[in-house]
N, C-alpha and C positions, 0 to 999 in steps of 0.2 A: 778564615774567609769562606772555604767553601762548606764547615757548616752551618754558615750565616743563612750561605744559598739557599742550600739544600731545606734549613728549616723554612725559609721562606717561599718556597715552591712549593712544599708539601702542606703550608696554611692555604696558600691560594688555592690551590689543587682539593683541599678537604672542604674549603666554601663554596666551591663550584660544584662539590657533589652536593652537597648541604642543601643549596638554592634548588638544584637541578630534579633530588628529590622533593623538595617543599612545594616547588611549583608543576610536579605531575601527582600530589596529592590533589591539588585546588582544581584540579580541569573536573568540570563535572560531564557524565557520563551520557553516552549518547542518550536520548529519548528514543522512546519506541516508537512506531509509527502510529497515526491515528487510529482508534477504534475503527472508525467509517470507514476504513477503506479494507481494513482486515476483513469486515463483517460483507461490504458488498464482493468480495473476492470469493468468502465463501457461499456466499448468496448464488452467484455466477456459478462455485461448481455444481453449487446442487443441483441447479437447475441443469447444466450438462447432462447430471444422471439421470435428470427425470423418466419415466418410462413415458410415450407416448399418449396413455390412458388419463395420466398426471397433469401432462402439455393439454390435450383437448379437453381439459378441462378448467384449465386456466384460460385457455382460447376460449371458452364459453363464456366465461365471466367477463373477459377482458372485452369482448364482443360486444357486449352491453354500450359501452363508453366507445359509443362510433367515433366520433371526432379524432379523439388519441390514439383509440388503435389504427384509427387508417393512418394517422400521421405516424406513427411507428412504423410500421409496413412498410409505407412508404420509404420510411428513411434505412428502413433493414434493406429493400431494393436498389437505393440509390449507392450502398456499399456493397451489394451483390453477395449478401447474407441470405442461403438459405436452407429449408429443413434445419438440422440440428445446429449447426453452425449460426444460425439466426435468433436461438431460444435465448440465449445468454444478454443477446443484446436486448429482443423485444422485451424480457422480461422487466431489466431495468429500464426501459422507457417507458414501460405501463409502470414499474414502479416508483419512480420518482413523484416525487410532490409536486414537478412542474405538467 
């Protein structure tokens, strides 16, 4: 009688590992995160290192296109972004497609 048990606790006990590895084979793997957001993170630090010479010169260009860079500006002062602290942000607002 008790090696009836015993084999029948140790079938159940070996399908529960059985299952338990079958189904942490089938879970698939996290995905990585988007491209986009890798690439504008590294966008953001570049622009952190810019040297000054780099910055007034993207201020030049971006100068051209009044309407958005005053609206960048505007919206880098309404979160009280400035000097270096501000470049990360205005860049992605002059950079955006919108």
């Amino acid at each position: 009688m008790i090696h009836i048990r015993i084999s029948i606790l140790s079938t159940v006990l070996l399908m529960f590992v059985a299952m338990t590895s079958a189904f942490a084979q089938n879970q698939t793997p996290p995905q990585p995160p988007a491209k986009s957001a890798a690439t504008l993170l590294t966008k953001l630090e570049d622009v952190s290192k810019w040297t000054k010479q780099q910055w007034y010169a993207a201020e030049a260009k971006w100068s051209k296109e009044k309407a958005k860079w005053t609206d960048c500006r505007m919206q880098a002062a309404k979160k009280k972004l400035s000097g270096r602290q501000g470049w990360p942000f205005l860049y992605e607002c002059m950079t955006s497609s919108s």
